[in-house]
ROVEXVEX-506162 format. One line per 3 residues: number of its first residue (from 0); their letters; for each residue z, x, y of C-alpha. Coordinates in steps of 0.2 Angstrom, whole numbers. Layout:
% ROVEXVEX-506162
NUM	a	Z X Y ~ ...
This chain:
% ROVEXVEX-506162
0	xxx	-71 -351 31 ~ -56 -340 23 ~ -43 -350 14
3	xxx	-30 -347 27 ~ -13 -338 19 ~ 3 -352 24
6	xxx	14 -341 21 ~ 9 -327 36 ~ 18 -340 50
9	xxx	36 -340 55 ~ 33 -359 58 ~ 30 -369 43
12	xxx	19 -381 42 ~ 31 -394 37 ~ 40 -388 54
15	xxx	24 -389 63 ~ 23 -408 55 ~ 40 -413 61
18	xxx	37 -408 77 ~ 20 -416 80 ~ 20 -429 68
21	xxx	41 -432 67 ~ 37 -449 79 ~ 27 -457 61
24	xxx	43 -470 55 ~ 40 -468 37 ~ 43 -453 26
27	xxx	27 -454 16 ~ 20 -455 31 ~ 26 -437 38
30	xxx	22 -434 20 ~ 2 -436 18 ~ -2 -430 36
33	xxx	5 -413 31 ~ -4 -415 14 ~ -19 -418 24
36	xxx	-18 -406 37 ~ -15 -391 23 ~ -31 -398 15
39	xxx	-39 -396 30 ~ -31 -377 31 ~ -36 -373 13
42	xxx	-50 -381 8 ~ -65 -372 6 ~ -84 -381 12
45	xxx	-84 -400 14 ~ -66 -409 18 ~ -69 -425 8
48	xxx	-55 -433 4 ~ -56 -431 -13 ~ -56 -413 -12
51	xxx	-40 -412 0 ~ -31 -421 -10 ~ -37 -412 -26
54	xxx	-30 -396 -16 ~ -11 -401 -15 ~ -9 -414 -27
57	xxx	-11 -415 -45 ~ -9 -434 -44 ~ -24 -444 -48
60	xxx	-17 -457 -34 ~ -17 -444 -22 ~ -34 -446 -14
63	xxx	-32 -465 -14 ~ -14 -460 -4 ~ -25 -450 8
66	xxx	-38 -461 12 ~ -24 -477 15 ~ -17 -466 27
69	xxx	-30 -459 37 ~ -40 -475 39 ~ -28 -489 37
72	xxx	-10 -484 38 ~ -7 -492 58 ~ 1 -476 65
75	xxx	-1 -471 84 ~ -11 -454 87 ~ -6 -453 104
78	xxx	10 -448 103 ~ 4 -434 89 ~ -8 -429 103
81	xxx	4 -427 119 ~ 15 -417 107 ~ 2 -407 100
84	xxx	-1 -403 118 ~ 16 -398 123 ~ 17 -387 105
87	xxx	2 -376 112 ~ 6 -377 129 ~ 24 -369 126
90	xxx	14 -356 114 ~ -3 -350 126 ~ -6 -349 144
93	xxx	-20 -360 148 ~ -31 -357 164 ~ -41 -372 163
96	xxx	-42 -393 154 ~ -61 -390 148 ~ -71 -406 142
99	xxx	-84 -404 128 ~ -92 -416 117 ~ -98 -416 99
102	xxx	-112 -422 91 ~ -107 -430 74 ~ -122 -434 63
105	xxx	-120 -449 51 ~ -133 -457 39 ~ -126 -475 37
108	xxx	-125 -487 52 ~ -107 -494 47 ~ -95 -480 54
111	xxx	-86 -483 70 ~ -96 -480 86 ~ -113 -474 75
114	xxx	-127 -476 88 ~ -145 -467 89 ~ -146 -454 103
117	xxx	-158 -441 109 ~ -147 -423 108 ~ -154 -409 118
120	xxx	-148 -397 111 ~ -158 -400 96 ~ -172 -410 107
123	xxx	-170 -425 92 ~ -165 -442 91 ~ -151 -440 79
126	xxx	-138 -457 70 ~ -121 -449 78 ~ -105 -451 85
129	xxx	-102 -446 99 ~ -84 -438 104 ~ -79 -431 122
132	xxx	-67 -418 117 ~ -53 -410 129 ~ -45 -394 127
135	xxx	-31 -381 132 ~ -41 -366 137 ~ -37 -347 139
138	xxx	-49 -333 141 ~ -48 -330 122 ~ -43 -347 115
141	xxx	-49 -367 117 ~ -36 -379 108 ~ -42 -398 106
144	xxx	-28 -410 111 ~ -36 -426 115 ~ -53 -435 110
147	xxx	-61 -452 114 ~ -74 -461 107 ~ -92 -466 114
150	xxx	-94 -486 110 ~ -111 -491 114 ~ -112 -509 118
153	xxx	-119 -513 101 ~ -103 -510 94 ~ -91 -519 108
156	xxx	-102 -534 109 ~ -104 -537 92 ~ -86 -548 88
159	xxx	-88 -547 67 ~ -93 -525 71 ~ -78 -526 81
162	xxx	-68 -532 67 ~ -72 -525 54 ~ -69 -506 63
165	xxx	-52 -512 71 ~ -59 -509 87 ~ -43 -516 98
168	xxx	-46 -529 108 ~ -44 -520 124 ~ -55 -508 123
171	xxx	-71 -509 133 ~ -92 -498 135 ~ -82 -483 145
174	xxx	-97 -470 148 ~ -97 -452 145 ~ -89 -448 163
177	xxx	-77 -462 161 ~ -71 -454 145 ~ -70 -437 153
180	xxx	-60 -445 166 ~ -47 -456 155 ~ -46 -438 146
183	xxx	-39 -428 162 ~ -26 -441 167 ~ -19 -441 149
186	xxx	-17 -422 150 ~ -11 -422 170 ~ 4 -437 163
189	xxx	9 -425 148 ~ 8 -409 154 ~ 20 -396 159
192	xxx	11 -385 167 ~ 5 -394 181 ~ -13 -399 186
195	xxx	-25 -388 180 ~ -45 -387 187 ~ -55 -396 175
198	xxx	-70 -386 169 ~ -86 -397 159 ~ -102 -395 156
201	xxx	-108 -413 153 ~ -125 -412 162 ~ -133 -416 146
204	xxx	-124 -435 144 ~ -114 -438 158 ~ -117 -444 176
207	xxx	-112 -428 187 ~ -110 -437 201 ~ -99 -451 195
210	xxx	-89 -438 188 ~ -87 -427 206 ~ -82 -441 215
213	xxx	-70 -447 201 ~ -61 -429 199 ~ -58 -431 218
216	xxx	-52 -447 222 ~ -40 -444 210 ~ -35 -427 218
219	xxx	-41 -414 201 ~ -48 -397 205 ~ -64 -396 195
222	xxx	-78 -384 191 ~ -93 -394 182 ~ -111 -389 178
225	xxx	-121 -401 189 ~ -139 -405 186 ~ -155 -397 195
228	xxx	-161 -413 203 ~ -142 -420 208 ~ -146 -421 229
231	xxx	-133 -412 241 ~ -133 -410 259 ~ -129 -395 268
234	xxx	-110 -396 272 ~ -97 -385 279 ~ -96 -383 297
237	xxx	-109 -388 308 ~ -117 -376 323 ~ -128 -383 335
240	xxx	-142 -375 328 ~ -140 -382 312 ~ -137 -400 319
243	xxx	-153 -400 327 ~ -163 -395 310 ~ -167 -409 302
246	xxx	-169 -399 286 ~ -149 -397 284 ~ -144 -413 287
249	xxx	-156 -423 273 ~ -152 -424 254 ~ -161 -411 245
252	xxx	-162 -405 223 ~ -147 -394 222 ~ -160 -382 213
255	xxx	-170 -383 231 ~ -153 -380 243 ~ -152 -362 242
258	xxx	-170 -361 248 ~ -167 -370 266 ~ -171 -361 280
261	xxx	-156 -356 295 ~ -143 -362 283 ~ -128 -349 289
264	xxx	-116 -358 272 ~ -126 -347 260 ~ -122 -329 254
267	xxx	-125 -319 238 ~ -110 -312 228 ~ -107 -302 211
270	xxx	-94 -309 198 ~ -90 -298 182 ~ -87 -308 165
273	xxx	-67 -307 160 ~ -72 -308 142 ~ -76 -292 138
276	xxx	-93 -292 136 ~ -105 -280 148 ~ -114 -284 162
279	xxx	-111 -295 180 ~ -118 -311 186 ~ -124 -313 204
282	xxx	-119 -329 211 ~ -125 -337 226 ~ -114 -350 235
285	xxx	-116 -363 250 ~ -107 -377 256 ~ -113 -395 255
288	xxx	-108 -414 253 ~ -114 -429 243 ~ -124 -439 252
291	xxx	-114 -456 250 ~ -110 -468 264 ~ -92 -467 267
294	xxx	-79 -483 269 ~ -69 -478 281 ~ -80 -470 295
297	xxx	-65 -460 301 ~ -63 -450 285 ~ -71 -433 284
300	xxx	-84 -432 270 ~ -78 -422 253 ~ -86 -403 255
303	xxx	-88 -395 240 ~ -98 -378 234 ~ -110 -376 224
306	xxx	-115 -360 216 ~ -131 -354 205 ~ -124 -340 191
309	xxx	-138 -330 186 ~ -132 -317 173 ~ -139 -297 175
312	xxx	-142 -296 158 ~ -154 -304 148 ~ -168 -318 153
315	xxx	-156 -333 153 ~ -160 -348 167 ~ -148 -349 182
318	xxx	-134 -364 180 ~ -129 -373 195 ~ -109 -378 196
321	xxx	-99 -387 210 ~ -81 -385 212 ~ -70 -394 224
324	xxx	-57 -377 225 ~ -70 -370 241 ~ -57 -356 244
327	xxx	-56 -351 228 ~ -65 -331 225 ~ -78 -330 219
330	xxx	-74 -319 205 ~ -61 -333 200 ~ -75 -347 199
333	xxx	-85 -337 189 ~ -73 -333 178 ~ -68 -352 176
336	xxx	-85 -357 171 ~ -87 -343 157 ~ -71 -354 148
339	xxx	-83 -368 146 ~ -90 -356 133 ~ -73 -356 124
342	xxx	-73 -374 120 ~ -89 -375 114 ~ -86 -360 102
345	xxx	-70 -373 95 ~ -82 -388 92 ~ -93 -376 82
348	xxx	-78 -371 72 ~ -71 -387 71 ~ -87 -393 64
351	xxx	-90 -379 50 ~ -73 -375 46 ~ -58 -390 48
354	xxx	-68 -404 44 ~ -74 -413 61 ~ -88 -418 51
357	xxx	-82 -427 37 ~ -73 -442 39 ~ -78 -453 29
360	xxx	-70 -471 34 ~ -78 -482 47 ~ -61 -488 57
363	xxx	-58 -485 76 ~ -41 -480 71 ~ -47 -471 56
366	xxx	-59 -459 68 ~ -45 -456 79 ~ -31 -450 66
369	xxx	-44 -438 60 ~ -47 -430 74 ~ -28 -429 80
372	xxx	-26 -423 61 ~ -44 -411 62 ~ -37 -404 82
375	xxx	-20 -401 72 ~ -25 -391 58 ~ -35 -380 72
378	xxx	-21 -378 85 ~ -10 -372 69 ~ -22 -360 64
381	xxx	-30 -355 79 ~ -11 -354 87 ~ 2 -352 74
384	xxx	-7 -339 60 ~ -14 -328 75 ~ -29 -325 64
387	xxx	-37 -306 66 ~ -55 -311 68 ~ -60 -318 84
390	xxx	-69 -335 87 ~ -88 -331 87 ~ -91 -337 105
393	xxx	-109 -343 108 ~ -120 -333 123 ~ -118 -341 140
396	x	-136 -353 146
């Protein structure tokens, strides 16, 4: 990464300080979380905090200092974070809250939340933290404003771990969905803007299903990647005919519902990308339902759509997403899942350029100012110094 140049913004960054941090009571509070987040801005290669302090400070405390704030200094990062979010809010015009997680690799077993888990992505079992991310996203920009962090059993039901990594008393195993969900009612509460669709690809460590029904108890317009074998049932209105095929009205693979025969919900559309790179999708749509047994026998089911994207270009797989927004075009689903691409592009910047990576203390609360210090330093740059160069954004799956 570049060093960034300050001195390009019309905000400062001990205006940017006041305004997110300004709720921290104690001046050398404010003090070292501007110290660290301009570490984080011009630092080159690894953020220790030795090297962050070395950057701003000729003091040879200084890097003690640091370290005492970020991991034991007991100040709340949820205020920081709800004003982080109305900061970029007030400065972009975001179309979506899109959920991410990142993988964060560790080689000790003592930090906070360290567990061993298979990734995907690399197809190996990796000693990680797990965070679920959510972001403010545009078509060009996806700003981190909130985090939580996966607690594997091993950690909560272990009372001397639990204690020695602060881990507050109330805090209890919340899965991946459940963290997605505590994550969207944070940003609905503190938002200005209203509620926005959520957008997720979690297919890979979350339970699609509980995450669905979740987003529409609760009332949230969502678009989420669901899984292949996840079992639909043909929705939408019901003719005769279809009433009397059997075929329609028993669960079946979502990657198996387009191919069901006299299924009139069904038809083939052509989205083009909003990002500006060449080419159009063909999507196929249809109207279904989860098959659960309903409560109250005189409340319709839920009907959502799901759609398979399948990109003109190139040989990549189709991806099957379900939104509960069945009006919605076309065109203006596609275009919501292409932002999913947007947050992940932030975590892989995040990860090689502000230091997501390297935090080195083992606290609960330590992890958490990081990341509201880590998200910071990204919305200021990302937002506030308007770099030139535009974020690499990874090829759509």
């Amino acid at each position: 990464m570049a060093t960034r140049d300050l001195t390009r913004s019309q905000v400062s960054v001990s205006m940017f300080i006041e305004r997110v941090f300004g709720h921290l009571p104690r001046t050398d509070q404010r003090y070292w979380a501007q110290a660290y987040l301009s570490g984080l801005l011009s630092t080159e290669g690894k953020k220790s905090v030795r090297r962050l302090a070395a950057a701003v400070s000729d003091s040879p405390t200084a890097s003690q200092s640091m370290h005492q704030f970020v991991n034991a200094s007991p100040w709340d990062w949820a205020p920081a974070r709800a004003e982080l979010m109305r900061w970029t809010e007030e400065r972009l015009a975001p179309k979506a809250w899109t959920l991410d997680v990142a993988v964060m690799r560790k080689r000790g077993e003592h930090s906070c939340g360290v567990h061993r888990r298979f990734v995907p992505s690399t197809g190996r079992s990796v000693n990680c933290q797990l965070g679920v991310g959510a972001f403010l996203t545009t078509e060009t920009e996806a700003v981190p404003v909130d985090w939580g962090l996966l607690l594997p059993g091993s950690w909560l039901n272990d009372e001397q771990r639990r204690a020695r990594a602060r881990i507050p008393a109330d805090i209890t195993t919340r899965a991946v969905d459940h963290h997605a969900l505590d994550l969207v009612d944070s940003l609905s509460a503190g938002s200005s803007l209203g509620d926005l669709p959520v957008v997720a690809d979690l297919t890979a460590y979350a339970g699609a299903g509980a995450l669905v029904r979740g987003l529409s108890r609760n009332g949230r317009g969502f678009v989420l990647a669901v899984p292949g074998r996840m079992p639909v049932v043909a929705g939408g209105p019901v003719t005769s005919r279809a009433s009397m095929n059997t075929d329609l009205q028993a669960p079946v693979e979502a990657q198996r519902f387009f191919e069901l025969k006299h299924n009139s919900q069904i038809r083939l559309d052509t989205a083009t990308a909003r990002d500006g790179r060449a080419g159009q999708a063909s999507v196929v749509t249809g109207l279904v339902r989860l098959p659960e047994a309903r409560v109250n026998r005189q409340a319709p089911h839920r009907t959502y759509r799901l759609f398979a994207v399948r990109h003109s270009a190139g040989r990549r797989s189709t991806q099957l997403w379900l939104t509960n927004m069945v009006h919605r075009r076309t065109d203006d689903l596609f275009a919501l899942t292409q932002l999913r691409r947007r947050a992940r592009a932030a975590v892989q910047s995040l990860e090689h350029d502000y230091g997501l990576l390297d935090f080195e203390g083992r606290s609960y609360p330590g992890w958490h100012h990081h990341m509201t210090l880590v998200s910071a330093a990204y919305a200021y740059s990302r937002v506030e110094l308007a770099q030139t160069e535009p974020l690499r954004v990874p090829q759509a799956v």
